[in-house]
C-alpha positions as CSV (number, residue, x, y, z in Angstrom):
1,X,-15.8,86.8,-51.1
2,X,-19.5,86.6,-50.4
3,X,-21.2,84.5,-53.1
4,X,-23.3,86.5,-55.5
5,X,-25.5,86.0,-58.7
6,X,-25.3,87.5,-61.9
7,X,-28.9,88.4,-63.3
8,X,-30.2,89.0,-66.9
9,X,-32.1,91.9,-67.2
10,X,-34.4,91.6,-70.0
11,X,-35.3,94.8,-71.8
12,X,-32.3,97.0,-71.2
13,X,-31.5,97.6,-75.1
14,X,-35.4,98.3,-75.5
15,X,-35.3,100.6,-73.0
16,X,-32.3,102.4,-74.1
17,X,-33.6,102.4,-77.9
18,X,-37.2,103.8,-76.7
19,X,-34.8,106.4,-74.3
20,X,-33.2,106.9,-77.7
21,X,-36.1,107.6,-79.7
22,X,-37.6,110.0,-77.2
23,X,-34.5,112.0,-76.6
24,X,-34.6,112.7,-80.6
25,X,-38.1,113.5,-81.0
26,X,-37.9,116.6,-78.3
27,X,-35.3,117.3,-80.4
28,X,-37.0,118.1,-83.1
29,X,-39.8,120.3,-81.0
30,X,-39.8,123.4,-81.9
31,X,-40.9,126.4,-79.5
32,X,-43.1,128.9,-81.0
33,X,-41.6,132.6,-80.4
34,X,-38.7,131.8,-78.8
35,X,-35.8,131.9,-81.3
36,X,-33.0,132.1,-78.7
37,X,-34.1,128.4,-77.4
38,X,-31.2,126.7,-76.8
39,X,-30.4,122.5,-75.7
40,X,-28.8,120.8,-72.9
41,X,-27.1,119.7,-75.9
42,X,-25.8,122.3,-77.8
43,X,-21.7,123.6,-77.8
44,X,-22.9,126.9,-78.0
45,X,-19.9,127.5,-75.4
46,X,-18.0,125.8,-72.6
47,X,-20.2,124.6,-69.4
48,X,-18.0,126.6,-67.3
49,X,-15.5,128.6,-67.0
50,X,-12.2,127.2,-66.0
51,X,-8.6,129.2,-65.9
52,X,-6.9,127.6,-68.5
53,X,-3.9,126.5,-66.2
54,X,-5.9,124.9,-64.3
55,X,-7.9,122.8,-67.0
56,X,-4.4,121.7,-68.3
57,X,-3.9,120.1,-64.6
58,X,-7.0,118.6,-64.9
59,X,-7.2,116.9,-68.4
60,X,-3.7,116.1,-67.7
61,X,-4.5,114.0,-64.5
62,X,-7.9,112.9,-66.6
63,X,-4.8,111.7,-69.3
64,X,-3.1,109.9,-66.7
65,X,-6.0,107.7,-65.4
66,X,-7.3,107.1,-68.7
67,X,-3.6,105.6,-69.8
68,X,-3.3,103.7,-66.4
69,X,-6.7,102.1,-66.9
70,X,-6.3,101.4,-71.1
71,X,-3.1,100.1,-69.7
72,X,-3.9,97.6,-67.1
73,X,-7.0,96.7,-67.7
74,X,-6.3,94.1,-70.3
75,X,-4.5,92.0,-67.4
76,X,-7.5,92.2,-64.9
77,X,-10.0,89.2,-65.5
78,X,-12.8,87.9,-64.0
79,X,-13.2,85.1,-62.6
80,X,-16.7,83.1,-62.6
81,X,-16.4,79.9,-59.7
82,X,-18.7,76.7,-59.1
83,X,-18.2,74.8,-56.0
84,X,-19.9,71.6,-54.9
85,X,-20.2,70.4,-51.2
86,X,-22.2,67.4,-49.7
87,X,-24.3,68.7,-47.2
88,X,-27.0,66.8,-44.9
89,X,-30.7,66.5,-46.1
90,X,-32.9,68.9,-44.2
91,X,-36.9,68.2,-44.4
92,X,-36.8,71.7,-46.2
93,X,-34.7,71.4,-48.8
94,X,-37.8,69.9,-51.2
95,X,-40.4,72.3,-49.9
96,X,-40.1,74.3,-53.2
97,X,-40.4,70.7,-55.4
98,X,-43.3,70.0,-53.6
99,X,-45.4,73.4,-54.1
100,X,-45.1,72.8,-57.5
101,X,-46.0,69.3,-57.4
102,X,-43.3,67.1,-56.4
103,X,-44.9,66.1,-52.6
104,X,-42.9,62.8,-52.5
105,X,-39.3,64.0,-52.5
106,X,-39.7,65.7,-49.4
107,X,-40.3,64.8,-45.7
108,X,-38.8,61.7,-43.3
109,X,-37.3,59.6,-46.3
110,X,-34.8,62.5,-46.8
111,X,-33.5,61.9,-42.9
112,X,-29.9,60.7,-43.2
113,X,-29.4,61.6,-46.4
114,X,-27.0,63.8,-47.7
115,X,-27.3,65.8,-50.9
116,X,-24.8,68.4,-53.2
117,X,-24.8,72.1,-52.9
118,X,-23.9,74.0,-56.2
119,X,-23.0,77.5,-54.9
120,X,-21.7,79.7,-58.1
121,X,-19.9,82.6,-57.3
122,X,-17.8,85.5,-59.0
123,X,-14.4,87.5,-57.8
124,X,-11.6,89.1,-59.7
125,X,-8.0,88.5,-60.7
126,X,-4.8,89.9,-62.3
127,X,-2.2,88.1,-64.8
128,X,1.2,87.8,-63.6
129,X,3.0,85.6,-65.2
130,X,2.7,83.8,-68.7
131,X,5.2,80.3,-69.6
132,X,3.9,79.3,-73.2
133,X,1.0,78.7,-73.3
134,X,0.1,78.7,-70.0
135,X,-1.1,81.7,-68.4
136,X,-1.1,82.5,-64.1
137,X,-4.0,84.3,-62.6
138,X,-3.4,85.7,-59.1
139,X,-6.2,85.9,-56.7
140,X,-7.9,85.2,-53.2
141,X,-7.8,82.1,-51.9
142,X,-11.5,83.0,-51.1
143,X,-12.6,83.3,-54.3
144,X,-11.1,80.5,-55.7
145,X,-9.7,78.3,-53.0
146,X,-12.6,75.6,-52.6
147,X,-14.1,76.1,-56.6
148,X,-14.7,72.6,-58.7
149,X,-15.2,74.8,-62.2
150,X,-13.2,77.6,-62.9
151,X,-13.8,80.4,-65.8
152,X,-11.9,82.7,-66.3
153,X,-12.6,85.9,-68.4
154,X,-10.7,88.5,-70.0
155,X,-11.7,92.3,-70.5
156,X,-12.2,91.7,-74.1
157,X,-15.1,89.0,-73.2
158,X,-12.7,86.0,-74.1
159,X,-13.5,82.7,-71.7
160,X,-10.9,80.6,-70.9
161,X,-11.2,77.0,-68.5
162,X,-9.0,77.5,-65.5
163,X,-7.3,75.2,-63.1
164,X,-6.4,76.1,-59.3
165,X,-2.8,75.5,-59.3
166,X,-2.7,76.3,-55.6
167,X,-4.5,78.3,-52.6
168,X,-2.9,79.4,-49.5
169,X,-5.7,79.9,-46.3
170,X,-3.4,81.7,-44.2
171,X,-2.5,84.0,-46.3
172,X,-5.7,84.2,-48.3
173,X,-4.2,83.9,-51.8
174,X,-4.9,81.6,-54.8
175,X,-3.0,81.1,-58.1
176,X,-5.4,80.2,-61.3
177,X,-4.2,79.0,-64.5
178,X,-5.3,79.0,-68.0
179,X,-4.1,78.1,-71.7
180,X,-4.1,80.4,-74.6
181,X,-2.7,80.2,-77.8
182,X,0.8,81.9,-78.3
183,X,-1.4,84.2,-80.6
184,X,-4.2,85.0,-78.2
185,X,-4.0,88.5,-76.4
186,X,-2.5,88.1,-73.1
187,X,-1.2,91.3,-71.2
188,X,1.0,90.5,-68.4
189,X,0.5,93.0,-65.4
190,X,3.8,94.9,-63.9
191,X,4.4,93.9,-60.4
192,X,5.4,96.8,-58.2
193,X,7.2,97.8,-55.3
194,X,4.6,97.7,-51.9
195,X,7.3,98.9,-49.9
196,X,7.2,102.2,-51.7
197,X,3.9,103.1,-51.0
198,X,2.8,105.7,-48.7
199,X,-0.2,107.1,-47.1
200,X,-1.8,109.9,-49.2
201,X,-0.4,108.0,-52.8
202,X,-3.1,108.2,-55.5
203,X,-4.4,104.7,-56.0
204,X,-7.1,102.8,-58.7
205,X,-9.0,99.4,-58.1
206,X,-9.8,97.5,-60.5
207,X,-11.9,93.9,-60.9
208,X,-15.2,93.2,-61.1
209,X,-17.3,94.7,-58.6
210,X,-21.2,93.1,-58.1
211,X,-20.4,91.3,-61.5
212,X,-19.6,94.7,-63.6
213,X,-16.5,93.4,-64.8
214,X,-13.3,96.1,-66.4
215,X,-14.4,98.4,-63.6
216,X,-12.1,100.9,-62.7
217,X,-12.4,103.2,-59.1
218,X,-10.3,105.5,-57.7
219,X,-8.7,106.5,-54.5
220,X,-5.8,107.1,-52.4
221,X,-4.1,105.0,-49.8
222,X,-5.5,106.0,-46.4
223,X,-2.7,103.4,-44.4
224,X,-0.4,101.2,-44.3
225,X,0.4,97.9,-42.0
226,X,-3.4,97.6,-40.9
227,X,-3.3,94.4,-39.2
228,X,-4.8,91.1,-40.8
229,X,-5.5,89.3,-37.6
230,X,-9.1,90.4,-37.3
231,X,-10.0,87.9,-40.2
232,X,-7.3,84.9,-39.3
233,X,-5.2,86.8,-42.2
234,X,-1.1,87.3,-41.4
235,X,-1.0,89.8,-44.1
236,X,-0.7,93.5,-43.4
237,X,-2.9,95.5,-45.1
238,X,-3.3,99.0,-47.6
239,X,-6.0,100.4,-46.6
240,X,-7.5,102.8,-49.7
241,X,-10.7,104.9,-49.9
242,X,-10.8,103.8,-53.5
243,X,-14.7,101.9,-53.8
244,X,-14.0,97.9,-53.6
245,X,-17.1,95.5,-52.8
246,X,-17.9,92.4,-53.6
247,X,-16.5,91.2,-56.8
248,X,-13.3,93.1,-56.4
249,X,-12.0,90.6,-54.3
250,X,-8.5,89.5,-56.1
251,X,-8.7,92.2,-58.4
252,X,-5.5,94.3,-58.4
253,X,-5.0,97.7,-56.7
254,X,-2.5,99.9,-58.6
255,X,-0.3,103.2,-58.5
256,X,0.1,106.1,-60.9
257,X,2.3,104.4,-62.9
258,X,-0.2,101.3,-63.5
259,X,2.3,98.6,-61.3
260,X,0.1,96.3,-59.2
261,X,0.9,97.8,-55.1
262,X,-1.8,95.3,-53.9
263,X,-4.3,92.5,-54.4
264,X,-7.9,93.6,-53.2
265,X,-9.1,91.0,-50.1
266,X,-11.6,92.5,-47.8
267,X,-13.6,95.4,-46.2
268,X,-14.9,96.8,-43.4
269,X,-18.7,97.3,-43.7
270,X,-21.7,97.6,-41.5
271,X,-23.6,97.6,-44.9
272,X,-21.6,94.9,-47.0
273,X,-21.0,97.6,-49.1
274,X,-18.0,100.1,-49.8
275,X,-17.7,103.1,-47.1
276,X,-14.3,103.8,-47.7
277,X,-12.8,101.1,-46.2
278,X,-10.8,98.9,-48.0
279,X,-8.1,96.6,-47.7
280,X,-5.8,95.0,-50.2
281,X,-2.1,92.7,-49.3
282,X,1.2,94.3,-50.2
283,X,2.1,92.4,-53.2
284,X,5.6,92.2,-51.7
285,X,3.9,89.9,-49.5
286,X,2.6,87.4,-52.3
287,X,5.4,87.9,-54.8
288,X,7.5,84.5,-53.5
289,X,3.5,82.3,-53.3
290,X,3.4,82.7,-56.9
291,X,6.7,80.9,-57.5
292,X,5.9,78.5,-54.5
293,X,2.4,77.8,-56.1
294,X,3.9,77.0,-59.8
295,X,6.9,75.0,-58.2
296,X,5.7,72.9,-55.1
297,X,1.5,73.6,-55.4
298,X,1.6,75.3,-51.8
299,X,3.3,78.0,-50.1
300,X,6.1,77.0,-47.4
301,X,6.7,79.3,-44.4
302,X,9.3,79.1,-41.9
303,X,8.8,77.8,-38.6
304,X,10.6,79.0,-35.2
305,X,8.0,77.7,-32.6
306,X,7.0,80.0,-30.0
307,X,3.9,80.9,-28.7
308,X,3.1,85.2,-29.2
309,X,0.4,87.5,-27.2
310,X,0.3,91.0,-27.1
311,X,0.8,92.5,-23.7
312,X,0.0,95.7,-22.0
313,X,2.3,98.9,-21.0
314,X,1.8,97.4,-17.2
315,X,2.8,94.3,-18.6
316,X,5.9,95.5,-20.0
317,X,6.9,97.0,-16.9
318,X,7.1,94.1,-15.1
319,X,9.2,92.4,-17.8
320,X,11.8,95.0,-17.6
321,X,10.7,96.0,-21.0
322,X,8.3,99.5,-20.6
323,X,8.5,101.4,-23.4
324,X,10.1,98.6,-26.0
325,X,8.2,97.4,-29.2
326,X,8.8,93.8,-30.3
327,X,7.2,90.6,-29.6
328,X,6.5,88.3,-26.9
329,X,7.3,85.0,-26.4
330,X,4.8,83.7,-23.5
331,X,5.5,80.2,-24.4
332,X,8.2,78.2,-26.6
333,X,7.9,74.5,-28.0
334,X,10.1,71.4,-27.2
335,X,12.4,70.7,-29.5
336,X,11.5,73.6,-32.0
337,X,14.1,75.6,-33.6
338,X,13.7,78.3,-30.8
339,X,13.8,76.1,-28.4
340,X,17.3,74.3,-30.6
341,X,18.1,77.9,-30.5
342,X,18.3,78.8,-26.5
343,X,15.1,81.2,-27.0
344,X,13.4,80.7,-23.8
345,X,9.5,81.6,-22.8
346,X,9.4,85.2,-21.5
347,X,11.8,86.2,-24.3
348,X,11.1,89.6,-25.6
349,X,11.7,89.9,-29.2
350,X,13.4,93.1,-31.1
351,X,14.7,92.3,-34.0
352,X,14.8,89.9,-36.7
353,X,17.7,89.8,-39.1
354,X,18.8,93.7,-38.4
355,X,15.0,94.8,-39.0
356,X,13.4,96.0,-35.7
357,X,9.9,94.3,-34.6
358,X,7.3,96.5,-34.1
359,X,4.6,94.0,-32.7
360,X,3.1,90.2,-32.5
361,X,1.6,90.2,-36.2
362,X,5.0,91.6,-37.7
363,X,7.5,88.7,-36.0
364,X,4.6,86.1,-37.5
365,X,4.9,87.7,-41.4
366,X,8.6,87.9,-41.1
367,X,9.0,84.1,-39.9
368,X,6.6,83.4,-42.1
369,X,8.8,84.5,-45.2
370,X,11.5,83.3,-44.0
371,X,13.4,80.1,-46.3
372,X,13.8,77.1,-44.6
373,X,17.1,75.5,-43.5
374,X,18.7,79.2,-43.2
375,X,19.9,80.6,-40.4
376,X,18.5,83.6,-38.8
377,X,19.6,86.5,-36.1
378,X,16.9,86.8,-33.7
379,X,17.7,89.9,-31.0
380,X,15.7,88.9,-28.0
381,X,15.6,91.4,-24.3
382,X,16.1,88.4,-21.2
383,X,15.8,89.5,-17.9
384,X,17.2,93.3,-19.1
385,X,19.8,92.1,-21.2
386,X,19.5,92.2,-25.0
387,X,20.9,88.5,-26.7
388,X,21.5,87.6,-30.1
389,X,20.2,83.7,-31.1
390,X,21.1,82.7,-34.7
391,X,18.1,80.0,-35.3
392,X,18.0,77.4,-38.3
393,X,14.5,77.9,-39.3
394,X,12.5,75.1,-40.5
395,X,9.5,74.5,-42.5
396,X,6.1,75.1,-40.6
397,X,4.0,71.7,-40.9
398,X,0.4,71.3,-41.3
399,X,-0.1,71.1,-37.6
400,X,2.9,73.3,-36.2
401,X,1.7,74.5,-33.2
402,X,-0.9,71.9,-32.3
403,X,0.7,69.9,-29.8
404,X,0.1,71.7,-26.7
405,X,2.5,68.4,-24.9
406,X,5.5,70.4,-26.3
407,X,4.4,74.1,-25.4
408,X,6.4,75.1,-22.4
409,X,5.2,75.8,-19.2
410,X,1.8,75.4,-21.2
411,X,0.5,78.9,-19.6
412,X,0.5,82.4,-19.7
413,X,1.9,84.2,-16.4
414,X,-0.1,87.3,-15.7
415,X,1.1,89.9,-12.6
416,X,-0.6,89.8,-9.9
417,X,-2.5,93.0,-10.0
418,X,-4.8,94.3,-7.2
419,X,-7.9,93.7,-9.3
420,X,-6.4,90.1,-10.0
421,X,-6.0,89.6,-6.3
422,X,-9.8,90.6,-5.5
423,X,-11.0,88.5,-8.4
424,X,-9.2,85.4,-6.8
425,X,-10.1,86.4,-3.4
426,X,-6.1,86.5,-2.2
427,X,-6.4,88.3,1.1
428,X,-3.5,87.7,2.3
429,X,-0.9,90.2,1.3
430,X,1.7,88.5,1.8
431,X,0.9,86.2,-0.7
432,X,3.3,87.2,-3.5
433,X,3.6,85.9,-6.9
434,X,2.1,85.3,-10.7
435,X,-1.2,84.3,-11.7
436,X,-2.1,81.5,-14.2
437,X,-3.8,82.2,-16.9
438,X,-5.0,79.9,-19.8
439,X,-3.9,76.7,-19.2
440,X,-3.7,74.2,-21.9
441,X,-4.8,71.0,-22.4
442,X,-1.8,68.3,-22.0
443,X,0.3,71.2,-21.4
444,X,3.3,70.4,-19.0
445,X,1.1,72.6,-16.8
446,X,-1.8,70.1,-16.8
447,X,0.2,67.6,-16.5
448,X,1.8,69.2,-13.1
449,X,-2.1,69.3,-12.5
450,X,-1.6,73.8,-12.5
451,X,-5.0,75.3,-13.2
452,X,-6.2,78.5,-14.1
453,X,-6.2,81.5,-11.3
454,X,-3.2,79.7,-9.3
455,X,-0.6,81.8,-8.4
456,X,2.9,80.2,-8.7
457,X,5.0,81.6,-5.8
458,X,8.3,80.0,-6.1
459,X,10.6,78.0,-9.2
460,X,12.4,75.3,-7.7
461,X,12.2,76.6,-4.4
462,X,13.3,80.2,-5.9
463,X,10.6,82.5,-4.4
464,X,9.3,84.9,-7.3
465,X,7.2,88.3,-6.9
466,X,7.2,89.8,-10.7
467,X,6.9,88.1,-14.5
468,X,10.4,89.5,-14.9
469,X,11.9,87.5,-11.9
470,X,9.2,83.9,-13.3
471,X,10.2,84.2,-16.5
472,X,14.2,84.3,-14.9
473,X,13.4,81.4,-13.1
474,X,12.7,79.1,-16.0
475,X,15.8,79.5,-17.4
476,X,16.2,76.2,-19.1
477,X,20.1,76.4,-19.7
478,X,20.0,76.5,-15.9
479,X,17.6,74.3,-15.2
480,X,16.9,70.3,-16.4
481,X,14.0,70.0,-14.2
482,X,11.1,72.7,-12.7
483,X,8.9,72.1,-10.5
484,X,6.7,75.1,-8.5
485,X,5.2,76.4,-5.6
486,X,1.2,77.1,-6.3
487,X,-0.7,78.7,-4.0
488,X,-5.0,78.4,-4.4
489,X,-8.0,78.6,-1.9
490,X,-5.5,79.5,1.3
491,X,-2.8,76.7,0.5
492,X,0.1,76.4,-0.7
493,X,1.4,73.3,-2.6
494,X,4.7,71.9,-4.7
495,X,4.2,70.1,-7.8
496,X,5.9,67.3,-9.5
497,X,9.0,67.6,-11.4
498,X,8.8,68.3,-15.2
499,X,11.6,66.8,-16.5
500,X,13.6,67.7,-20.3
């Protein structure tokens, strides 16, 4: 949510009333000789001419949005944020004070300093839940995530004081509470079913866009899935055609039969404002944070603990898996639940509980959701055969994933292409093997001192040409030390042994 400012602008109601005045007095003119005058605002007859059939379609889908917004509406609030941040002095932070006549507060006795920011800001939200008195707001984490003061406002104009009961980064969501007396008008929203929807489905945003709060656009959903990763979000996305810009964030995106499909997060813009592309989270996706938020303050995801990239077709040749969709595992951690579990690093994944994978993003929302302490089957291609691994997932910590000691080999094995070979300068074509790419820092590759654009010819003396035959070579189950053969600048060396 970009922050923005609401402004006053004086002499709107005298503007309209002079508008007002004006529009009667040329009612009143009356045209010499010309009996037959007629106004823009005279029923003499319909505008236009419209088969009847056709204008019952029309008012009938005019009836429908009408109900959906007179409907929903009342569970869509505003939501008006302050945050404060300590931020260092700068020598022009005073410069205004001092043009109108405050010279000392400025210049070198600011250097060291620090000083608060008061940023305001403004984004949407939808009710979803009401216990008592106490009523649950559902919105972006970026709207609400980082906020010291909290208003929140209903469509009727009613302010309430809210409270962040939690915020999720990952996932972008925040839950916002409020209390209202068991006689104050609080419409719960319907949750519906994200699953369901469709590209082509008619679809309505609603929040308040730019600050112009109860607004109400409409669209339909132009896809479904879009990928999250582009702004660090696991969420897939809806993407809808329906206007959202800046305001709408965390306001709720609905279907013909007024049940929230989405929450409204983010879109793409050269401008920063709406061209038709929109994106809101499935709500299927946020359902469980809400209870998560209420119960524990924070949302809990499951942990496996392997390390995904996205590889190419060429890449899947070589790993025996052309034409497969899943996820790859280029790396697993010590001691994780995968690693518990007998996945191993070059493991291809399929299928997850008897759904199929389609790519990287997918596997890391489905672990995600997954409860912790629960088993689950894990379908995984390994050197051309397909395995089943039943893993006991844990809970992903605050720094699951950091410790680059644990990730095993602490690389990614790349094929070693003709372009590779000319960018490492490999003319000798005998010289058969995988390249190193991004090693990590106190990685068991550094540690075996491997570096970036080596090219590991042999696994424990196991000579090895392709990623399928590497990634073979690792097998841990086999295998309670590795050491490898690296070849670099016309030699050819053997490493230590990195022992489990």
């Amino acid at each position: 949510m970009k922050k923005i400012t609401k402004h006053i602008f004086a002499g709107v109601l005298s503007g309209a009333l002079a508008f007002a005045f004006i529009s009667l007095s040329c009612n009143r003119v009356q045209v010499q000789g010309s009996a037959d005058t007629a106004f823009a605002d005279t029923p003499a007859k319909a505008a236009v001419s419209i088969p009847k059939d056709s204008l019952g379609v029309l008012e009938a889908l005019q009836t429908s949005f009408r109900s959906i917004s007179t409907g929903v509406l009342p569970s869509v609030v505003e939501i008006d944020v302050t945050e404060k941040t300590t931020v260092p002095s700068s020598p022009f932070d005073d410069i205004p004070f001092f043009f109108f006549g405050n010279p000392n507060q400025g210049g070198s006795d600011q250097k060291g300093k620090s000083r608060e920011r008061v940023q305001q800001g403004l984004g949407s939200g939808v009710i979803v839940r009401r216990t008592g008195n106490t009523v649950y707001v559902l919105t972006n984490n970026h709207v609400a995530g980082k906020a010291t003061d909290i208003k929140v406002k209903l469509n009727d104009g009613t302010s309430f004081e809210g409270k962040l009961i939690g915020a999720d980064e990952r996932q972008d969501i925040a839950l916002v509470s409020f209390e209202a007396t068991k006689d104050a008008k609080i419409v719960v929203a319907t949750l519906g079913d994200s699953d369901l929807v469709q590209t082509g489905d008619i679809c309505l945003a609603m929040g308040a866009p730019l600050g112009y709060s109860q607004s109400v656009t409409q669209g339909i959903v132009s896809a479904t899935g879009r990928s999250g990763t582009q702004i660090g979000n696991m969420n897939d996305f809806i993407q809808t055609d329906a206007a959202i810009n800046q305001g709408n964030s965390g306001g709720p995106l609905v279907n013909i039969y007024g049940e929230v499909i989405g929450i409204n997060t983010w879109i793409a813009s050269s401008s920063g404002g709406s061209v038709g592309l929109g994106f809101a989270m499935p709500i299927n996706s946020v359902k469980r944070a809400i209870d998560d938020f209420i119960s524990k303050g924070k949302i809990t995801y499951g942990w496996l603990g392997v390390s995904l990239v996205d590889i190419t077709d060429n890449y899947k040749s070589e790993l025996g898996v052309k034409g497969q969709n899943g996820a790859f595992a280029s790396q697993v951690f010590i001691d994780s639940p995968a690693y518990k579990a007998g996945m191993q690093a070059g493991d291809f994944i399929v299928e997850l509980n008897g759904k199929e994978i389609k790519s990287q993003s997918e596997l890391v929302r489905e672990v995600g959701y997954l409860t912790a302490g629960k088993d689950a089957a894990f379908k995984v291609i390994r050197g051309g055969k397909t395995l089943t691994l039943n893993v006991k997932i844990e809970e992903r910590g605050k720094d699951a994933g950091n410790d680059n000691a644990k990730l095993w080999p602490g690389f990614i094995a790349s094929p070693l292409t003709d372009e590779l070979r000319k960018e490492l300068e490999i003319k000798d074509s005998k010289v058969k093997g995988v390249a190193v790419v991004s090693v990590l820092e106190k990685s068991p590759a550094a540690a075996l001192r491997i570096q970036n654009g080596d090219v590991i010819t042999a696994v424990n003396d196991k000579k090895v040409s392709t990623i399928e035959e590497f990634y073979a070579a690792l097998d841990l189950s086999k295998n309670k030390e590795i050491w490898f053969d690296v070849y670099n600048g016309g030699h050819t060396i053997s490493t230590g042994k990195y022992k489990f």
